[in-house]
KEDOBA-830072 format. One line per 5 residues: number of its first residue (from 1); their letters; for each residue x, y, z of C-alpha. Coordinates in steps of 0.5 Angstrom, whole numbers, plus 2048, in hexadecimal, padded with zeros to 3 digits. Layout:
<sites>
NUM> a> X:Y:Z  ...;
</sites>
This chain:
<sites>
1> xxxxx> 85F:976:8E4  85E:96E:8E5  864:96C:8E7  867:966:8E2  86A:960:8E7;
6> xxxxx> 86B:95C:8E1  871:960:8DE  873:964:8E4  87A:964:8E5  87C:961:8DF;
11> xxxxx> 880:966:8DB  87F:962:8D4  878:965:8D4  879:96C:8D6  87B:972:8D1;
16> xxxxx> 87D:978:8D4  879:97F:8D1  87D:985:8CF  87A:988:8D5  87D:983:8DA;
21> xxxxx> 878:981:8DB  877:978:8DA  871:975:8D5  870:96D:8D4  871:96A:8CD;
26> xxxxx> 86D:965:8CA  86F:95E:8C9  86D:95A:8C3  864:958:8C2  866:950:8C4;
31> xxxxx> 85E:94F:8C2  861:952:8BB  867:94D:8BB  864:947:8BD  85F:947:8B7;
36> xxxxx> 866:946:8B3  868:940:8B7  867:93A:8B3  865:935:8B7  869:92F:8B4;
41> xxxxx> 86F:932:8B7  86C:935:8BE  867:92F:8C0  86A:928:8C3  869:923:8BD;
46> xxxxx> 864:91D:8C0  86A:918:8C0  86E:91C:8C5  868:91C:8CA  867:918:8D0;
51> xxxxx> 861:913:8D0  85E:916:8D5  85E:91D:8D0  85B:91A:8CA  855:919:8CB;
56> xxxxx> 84F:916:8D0  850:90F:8CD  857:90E:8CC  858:910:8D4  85C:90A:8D8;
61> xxxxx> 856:908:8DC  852:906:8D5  857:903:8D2  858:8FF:8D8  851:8FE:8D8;
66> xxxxx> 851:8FC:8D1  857:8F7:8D2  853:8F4:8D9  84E:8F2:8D5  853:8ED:8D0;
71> xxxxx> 855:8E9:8D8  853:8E3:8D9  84F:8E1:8DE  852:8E2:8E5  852:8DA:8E7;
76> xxxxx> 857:8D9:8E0  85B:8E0:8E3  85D:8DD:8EA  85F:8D8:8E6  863:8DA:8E1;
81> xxxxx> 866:8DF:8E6  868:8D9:8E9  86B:8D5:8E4  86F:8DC:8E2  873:8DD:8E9;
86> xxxxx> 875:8D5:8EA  876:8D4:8E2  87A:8DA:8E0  87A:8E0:8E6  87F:8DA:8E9;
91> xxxxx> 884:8DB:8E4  884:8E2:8E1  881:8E6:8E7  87E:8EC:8E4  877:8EC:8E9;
96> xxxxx> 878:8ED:8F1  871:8E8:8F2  86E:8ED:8F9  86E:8F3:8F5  86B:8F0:8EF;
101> xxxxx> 866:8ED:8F2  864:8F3:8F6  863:8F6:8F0  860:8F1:8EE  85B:8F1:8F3;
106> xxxxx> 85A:8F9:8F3  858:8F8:8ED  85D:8FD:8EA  85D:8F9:8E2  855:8FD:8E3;
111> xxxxx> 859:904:8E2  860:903:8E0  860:900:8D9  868:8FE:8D9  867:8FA:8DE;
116> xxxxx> 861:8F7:8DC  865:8F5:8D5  86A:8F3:8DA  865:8EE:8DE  862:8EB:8D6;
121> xxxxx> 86A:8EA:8D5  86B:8E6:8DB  865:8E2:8D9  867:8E0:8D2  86D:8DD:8D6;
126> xxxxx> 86B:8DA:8DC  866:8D7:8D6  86C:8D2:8D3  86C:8CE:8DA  864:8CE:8DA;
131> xxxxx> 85F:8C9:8D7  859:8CD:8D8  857:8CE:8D0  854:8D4:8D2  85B:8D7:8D0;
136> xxxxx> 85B:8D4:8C9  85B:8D9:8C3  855:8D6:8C0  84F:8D5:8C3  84D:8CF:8BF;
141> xxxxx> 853:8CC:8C1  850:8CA:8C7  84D:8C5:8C9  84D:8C4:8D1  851:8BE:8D2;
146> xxxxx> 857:8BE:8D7  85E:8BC:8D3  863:8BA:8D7  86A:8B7:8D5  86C:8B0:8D6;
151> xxxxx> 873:8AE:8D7  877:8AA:8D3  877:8A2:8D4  87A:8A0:8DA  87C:8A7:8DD;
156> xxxxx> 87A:8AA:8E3  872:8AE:8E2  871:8B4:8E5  874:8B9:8EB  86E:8B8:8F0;
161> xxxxx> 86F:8C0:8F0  86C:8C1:8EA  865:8C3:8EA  860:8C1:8E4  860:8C8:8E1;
166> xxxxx> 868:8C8:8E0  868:8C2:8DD  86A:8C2:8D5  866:8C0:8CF  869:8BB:8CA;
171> xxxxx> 868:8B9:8C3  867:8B3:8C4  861:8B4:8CA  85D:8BA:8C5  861:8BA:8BF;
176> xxxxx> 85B:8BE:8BC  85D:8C4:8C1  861:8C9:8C0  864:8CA:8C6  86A:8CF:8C4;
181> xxxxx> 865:8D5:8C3  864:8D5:8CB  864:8DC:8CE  863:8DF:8C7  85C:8E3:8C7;
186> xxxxx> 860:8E6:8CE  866:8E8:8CA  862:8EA:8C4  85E:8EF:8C9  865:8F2:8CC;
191> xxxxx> 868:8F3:8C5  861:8F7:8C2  862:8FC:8C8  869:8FD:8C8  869:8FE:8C0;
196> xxxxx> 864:904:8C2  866:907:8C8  86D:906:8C9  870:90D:8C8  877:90E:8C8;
201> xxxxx> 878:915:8C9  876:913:8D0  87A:910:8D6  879:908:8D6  875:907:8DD;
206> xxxxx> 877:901:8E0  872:8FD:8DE  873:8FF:8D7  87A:8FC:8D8  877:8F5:8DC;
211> xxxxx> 872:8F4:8D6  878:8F5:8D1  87B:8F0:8D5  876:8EB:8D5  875:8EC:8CD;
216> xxxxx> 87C:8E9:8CC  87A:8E3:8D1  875:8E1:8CD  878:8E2:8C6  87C:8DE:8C8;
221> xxxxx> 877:8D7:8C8  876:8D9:8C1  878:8D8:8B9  878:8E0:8B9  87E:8DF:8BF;
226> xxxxx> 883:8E5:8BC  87E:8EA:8BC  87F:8E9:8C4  885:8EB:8C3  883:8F2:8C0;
231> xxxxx> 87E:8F3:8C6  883:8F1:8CA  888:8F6:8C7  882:8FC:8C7  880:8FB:8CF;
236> xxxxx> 888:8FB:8CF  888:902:8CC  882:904:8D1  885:902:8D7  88C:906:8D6;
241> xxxxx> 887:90C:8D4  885:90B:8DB  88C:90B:8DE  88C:903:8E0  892:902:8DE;
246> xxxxx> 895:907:8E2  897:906:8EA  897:90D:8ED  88F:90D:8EA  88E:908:8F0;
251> xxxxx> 88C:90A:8F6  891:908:8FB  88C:904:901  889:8FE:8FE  882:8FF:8FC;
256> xxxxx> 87C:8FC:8F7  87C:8FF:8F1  884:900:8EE  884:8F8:8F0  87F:8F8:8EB;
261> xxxxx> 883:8FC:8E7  889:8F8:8E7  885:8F2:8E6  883:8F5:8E0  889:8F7:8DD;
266> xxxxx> 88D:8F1:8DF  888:8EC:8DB  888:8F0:8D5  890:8F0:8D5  890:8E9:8D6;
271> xxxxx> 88A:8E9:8D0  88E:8EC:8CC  895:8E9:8CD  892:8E2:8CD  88E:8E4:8C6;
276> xxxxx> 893:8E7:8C2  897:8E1:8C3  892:8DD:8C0  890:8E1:8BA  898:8E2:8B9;
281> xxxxx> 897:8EA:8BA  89B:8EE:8C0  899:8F0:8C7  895:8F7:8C7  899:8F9:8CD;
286> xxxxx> 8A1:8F9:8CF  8A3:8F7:8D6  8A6:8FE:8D6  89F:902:8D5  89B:901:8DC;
291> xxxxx> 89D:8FF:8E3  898:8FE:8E7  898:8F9:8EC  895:8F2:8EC  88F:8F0:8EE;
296> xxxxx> 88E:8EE:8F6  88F:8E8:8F8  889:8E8:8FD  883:8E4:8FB  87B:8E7:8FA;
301> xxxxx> 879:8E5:901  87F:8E9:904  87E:8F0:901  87D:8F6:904  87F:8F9:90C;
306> xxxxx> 87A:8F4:90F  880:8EF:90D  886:8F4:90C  887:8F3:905  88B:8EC:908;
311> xxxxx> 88B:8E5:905  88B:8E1:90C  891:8DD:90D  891:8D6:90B  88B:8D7:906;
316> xxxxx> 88E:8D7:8FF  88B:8DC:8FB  888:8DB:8F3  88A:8E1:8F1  892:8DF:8F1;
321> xxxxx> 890:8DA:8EB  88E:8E1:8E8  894:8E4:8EA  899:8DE:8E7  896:8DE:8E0;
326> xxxxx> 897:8E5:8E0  89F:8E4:8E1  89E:8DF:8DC  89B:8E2:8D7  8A1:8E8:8D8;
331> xxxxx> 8A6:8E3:8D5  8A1:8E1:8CF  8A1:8E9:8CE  8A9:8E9:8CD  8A8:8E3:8C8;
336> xxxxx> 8A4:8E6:8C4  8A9:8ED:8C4  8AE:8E9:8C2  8AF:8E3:8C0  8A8:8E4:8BB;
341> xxxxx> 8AA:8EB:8BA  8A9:8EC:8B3  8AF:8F1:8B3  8B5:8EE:8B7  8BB:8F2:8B4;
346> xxxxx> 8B7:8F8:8B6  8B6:8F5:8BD  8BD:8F2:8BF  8C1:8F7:8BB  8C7:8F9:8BF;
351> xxxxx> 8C5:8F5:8C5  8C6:8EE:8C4  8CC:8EB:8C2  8CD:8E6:8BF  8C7:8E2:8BD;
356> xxxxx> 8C1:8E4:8C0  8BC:8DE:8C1  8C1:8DB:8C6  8C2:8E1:8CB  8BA:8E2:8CA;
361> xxxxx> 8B9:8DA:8CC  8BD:8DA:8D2  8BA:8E0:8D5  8B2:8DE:8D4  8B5:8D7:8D7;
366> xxxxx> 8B7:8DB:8DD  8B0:8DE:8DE  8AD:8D8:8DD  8B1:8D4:8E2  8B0:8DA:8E7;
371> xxxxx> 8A9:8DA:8E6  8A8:8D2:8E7  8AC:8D4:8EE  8A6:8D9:8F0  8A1:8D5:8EF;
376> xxxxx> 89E:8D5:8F7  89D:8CD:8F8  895:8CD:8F7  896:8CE:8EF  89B:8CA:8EE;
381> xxxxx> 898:8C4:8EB  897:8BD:8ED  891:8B8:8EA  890:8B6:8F1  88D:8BE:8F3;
386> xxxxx> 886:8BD:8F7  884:8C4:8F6  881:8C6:8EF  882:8CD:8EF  88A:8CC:8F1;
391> xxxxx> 88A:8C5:8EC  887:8C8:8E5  88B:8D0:8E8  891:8CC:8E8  891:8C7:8E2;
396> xxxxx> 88F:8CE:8DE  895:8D1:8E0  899:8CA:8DF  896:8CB:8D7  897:8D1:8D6;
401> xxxxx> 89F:8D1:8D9  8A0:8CB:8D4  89D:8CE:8CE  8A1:8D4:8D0  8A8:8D0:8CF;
406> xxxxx> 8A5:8CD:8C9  8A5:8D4:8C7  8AB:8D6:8C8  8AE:8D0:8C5  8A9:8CE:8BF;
411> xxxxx> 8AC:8D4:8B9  8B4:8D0:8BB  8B1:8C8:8B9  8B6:8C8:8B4  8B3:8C4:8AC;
416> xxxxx> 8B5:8BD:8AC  8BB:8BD:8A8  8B8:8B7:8A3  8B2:8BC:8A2  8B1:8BD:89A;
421> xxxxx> 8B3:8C3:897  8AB:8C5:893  8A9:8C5:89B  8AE:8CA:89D  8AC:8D1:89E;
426> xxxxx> 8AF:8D5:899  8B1:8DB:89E  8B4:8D6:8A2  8B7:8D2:89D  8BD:8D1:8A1;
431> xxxxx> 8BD:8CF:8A8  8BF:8D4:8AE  8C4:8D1:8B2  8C2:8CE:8B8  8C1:8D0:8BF;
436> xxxxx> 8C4:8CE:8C6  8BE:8CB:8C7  8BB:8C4:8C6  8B4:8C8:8C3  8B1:8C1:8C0;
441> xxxxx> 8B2:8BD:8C7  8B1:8C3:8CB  8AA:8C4:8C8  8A8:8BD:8C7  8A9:8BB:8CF;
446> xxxxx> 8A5:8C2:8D0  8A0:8C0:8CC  89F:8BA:8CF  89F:8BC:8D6  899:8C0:8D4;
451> xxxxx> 896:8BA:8D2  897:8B6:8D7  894:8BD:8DC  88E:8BC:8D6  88C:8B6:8D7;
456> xxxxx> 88B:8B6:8DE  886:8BB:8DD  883:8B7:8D8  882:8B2:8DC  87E:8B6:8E1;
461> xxxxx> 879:8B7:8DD  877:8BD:8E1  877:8C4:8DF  879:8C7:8E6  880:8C3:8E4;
466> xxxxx> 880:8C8:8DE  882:8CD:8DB  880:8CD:8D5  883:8D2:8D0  88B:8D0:8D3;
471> xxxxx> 888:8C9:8D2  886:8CA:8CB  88C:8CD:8C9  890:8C8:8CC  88E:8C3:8CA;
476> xxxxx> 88E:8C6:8C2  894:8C8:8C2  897:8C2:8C5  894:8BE:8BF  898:8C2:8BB;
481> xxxxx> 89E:8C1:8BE  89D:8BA:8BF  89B:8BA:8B9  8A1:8BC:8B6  8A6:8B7:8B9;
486> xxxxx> 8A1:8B2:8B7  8A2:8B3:8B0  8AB:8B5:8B1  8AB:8AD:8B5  8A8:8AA:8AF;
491> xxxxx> 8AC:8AE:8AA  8B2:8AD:8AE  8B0:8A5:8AE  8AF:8A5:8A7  8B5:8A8:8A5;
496> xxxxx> 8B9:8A3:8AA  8B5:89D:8A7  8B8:89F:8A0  8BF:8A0:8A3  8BF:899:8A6;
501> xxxxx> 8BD:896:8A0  8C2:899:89C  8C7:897:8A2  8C9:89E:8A4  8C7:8A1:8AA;
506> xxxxx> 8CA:8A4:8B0  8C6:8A2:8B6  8C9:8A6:8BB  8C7:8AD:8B7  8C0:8AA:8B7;
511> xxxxx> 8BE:8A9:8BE  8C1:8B1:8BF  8BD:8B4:8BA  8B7:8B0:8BC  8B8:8AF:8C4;
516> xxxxx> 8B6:8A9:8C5  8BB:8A5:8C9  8BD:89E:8C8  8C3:899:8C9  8C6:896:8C4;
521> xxxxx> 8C7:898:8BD  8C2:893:8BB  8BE:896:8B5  8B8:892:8B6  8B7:895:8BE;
526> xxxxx> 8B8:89C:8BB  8B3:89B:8B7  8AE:898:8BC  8B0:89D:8C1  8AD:8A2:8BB;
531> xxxxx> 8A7:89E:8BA  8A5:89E:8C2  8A7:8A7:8C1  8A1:8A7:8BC  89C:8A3:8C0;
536> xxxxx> 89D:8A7:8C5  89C:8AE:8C2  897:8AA:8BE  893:8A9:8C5  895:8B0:8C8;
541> xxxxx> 892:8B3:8C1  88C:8AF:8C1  88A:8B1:8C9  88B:8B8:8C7  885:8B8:8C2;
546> xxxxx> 881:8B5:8C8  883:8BB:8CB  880:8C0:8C7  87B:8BB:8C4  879:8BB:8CC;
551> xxxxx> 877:8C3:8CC  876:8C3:8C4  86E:8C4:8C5  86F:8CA:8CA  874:8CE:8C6;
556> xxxxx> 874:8D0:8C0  87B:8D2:8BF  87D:8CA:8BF  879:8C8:8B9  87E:8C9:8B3;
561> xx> 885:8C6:8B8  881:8C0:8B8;
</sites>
């Protein structure tokens, strides 16, 4: 008799007869069972595959190739891959150079389809600093002509750094062109590919997290910028799928691909923080949910073991503007959960006595202080700065400290006291006590350093000199600050005009309440002092619109502040 390996020894399918003796019992017809099975609950839907196991066309190597075909030509990427590294990969490191470009030369955008939307998307970028109309979206709009800028009368012209092809258009030199629409077609073609591939059943890759990064980046030049803050908020999700956000996932020697990872999880972080601030919705993620670490100080050119993971003493790193913001950025994140939280009695109940908006004030000006205190010496501004790099790295994280303090400080600038009641909001008919702070003088002098730091950069005419998304919403959001104390002056001097008409005036409460400082009790000088108060905001208000006018053709987004 043959021996049945399969079930030997298995009492499960043995059955011992009457005479002592074992027969092997028989299981189930599987042939039979399976032509029950309904396959809707047995087989993988098609949403659930992989790419490569839907079908031969959807594979990553023919989406790849599907996407090479929409690259521009390969002297227009050498370019634009140039401008993105200096114009944007300098204040937000999300790439290390080397390896991209050795990606880039073996070709791997052929057979890797995440990272060939990652390369179109670091086209549309790179393409806001090109002046190749190759890169505009309308292929009518064209007409070969180079645009450059020309700087304002009687300014300093270009930086001799500046190439032709990183020189901005304006209106005034091809006002038929549509120079917003640069990088479009690239970021159209990204868009379509990760609408049809992107498959969140699967873990992110990294190139998948980069790509959602660079997305951000370039909704954020464009009238459609709060939907940056949803893709930012999706690559945020995907990238603590992956465990970025944790540090035990990391190994413990340095190596290139979890810096990559840490880069791309500390850019979408600090999106996501600088993003919801403006658009006035919270932060995705709490200091308290991730502890990895910050992104190492060590420049590109010194990764690796060739170089130790070590940046060579005396040779100041560009990632430590990166790193400041970061720490920045954490102070606008407990703002934004407290002092704008939309719930606060649930949020201080029991922990604070007394008025909470002092204590929480005191604490946010000793992290600031704390933070100027750690800035290294060669972020630290100073008009007088002869590197481009360090200049526009430091007047970036000189704006951004300004308009943190203005944020912190503008929800306390009380209502002039003289304001008519039908302009009053109803829920706030009657006035919260005032805080320990001076918050109007407070947010005017921020407003102004700021716009002197602006001005300069202004008068450089040079896109080295600039970052511009920090300088746009700079310059916008000190206008409406200077804005509103241009119309409390006139206001005050209004008033202070009727009083003095009808002899009654009390010049001393005027000049605490205003900030002006003056000698004597003279009306007439306080009145004056007004006046040259208001030429100046005048002044500072109308530098701020040359401002956003300056970078108003390549930035979609400035069009409806000016």
């Amino acid at each position: 008799m043959k021996m049945d390996v399969e079930n030997q020894g298995d009492p499960d399918n043995e059955e011992v007869s009457s005479t002592g003796g074992k027969s092997k019992l028989k299981g189930p017809d599987n042939s039979r069972v399976a032509m029950t099975r309904r396959p809707q609950f047995w087989q993988p839907l098609r949403w659930e595959l992989g790419i490569e196991t839907v079908n031969g066309m959807s594979s990553s190597q023919a989406i790849s190739f599907a996407l090479v075909k929409r690259f521009p030509p390969e002297d227009l990427c050498n370019i634009l891959i140039d401008l993105y590294f200096t114009h944007s990969n300098t204040y937000f490191p999300l790439l290390h150079r080397p390896t991209f470009q050795k990606h880039w030369e073996d070709k791997l955008h052929e057979t890797n389809f995440w990272f060939a939307a990652s390369c179109l998307m670091l086209f549309a970028v790179g393409s806001r600093w090109c002046t190749d109309e190759r890169v505009l979206g309308d292929p009518e709009n064209r007409d070969g002509a180079d645009h450059t800028p020309s700087p304002p009368s009687g300014q300093p012209g270009e930086s001799k750094d500046e190439g032709p092809s990183e020189k901005p258009a304006t209106d005034s030199d091809s006002p038929e062109k549509k120079w917003w629409t640069a990088g479009l077609p690239f970021f159209e073609s990204a868009r379509d590919v990760i609408h049809s591939n992107a498959n969140p059943i699967h873990g992110a890759s990294l190139f998948e997290v980069q790509t959602l990064a660079l997305i951000g980046t370039f909704l954020r030049g464009t009238k459609t910028f709060p939907a940056a803050w949803l893709v930012v908020s999706t690559g945020l999700r995907r990238a603590i799928d992956a465990g970025a956000h944790r540090k035990q996932i990391y190994r413990g020697a340095p190596n290139i691909e979890d810096e990559l990872w840490k880069r791309a999880f500390w850019n979408l972080v600090v999106f996501d923080r600088i993003g919801g601030v403006i658009l006035g919705r919270s932060v995705g993620i709490g200091e308290e949910d991730f502890d990895v670490d910050l992104p190492s100080e060590v420049d590109d050119a010194y990764w690796e073991e060739a170089h130790g993971w070590k940046q060579p003493p005396n040779v100041p790193s560009t990632i430590s503007a990166f790193n400041q913001l970061i720490k920045l950025t954490q102070i606008v994140a407990f703002t934004s959960r407290t002092i704008y939280a939309i719930n606060k009695t649930k949020l201080f109940s029991g922990l604070i006595k007394g008025d909470w908006r002092n204590e929480v004030i005191s604490q946010l000006n000793t992290a600031l202080e704390e933070w100027v205190q750690g800035v290294p010496t060669h972020l630290k501004w100073s008009e007088n700065m002869s590197d481009p790099v360090f200049y526009s790295q430091s007047a970036m994280l000189s704006n951004t400290y300004h308009l943190t303090r203005l944020l912190i400080y503008r929800p306390f600038i009380p209502l002039p006291p003289l304001l008519p009641q039908s302009l009053r909001d109803p829920a706030h008919a009657v006035s919260p006590a005032p805080i320990a702070f001076p918050s109007f003088a407070i947010c005017l002098n921020s407003a102004r350093d700021c716009t002197r730091t602006l001005e300069h950069q202004l008068r450089t005419q040079s896109w080295h000199m600039v970052h511009i998304p920090a300088f746009v919403n700079a310059a916008y959001t000190c206008a409406g600050l200077l804005l509103l104390a241009l119309w409390d002056f006139k206001g005050q001097q209004k008033t202070l005009a009727k009083f003095q008409d009808a002899g009654v005036v009390d010049v001393e409460a005027t000049r605490s309440t205003a900030g002006i400082d003056v000698e004597g009790g003279d009306i007439r000088t306080v009145l004056l002092s007004f006046k040259e108060k208001m030429e100046e905001l005048l002044a500072d208000i109308h530098l701020l619109i040359e401002a956003l006018e300056w970078v108003k053709p390549r930035w979609e987004f400035v069009g409806p502040m000016v």
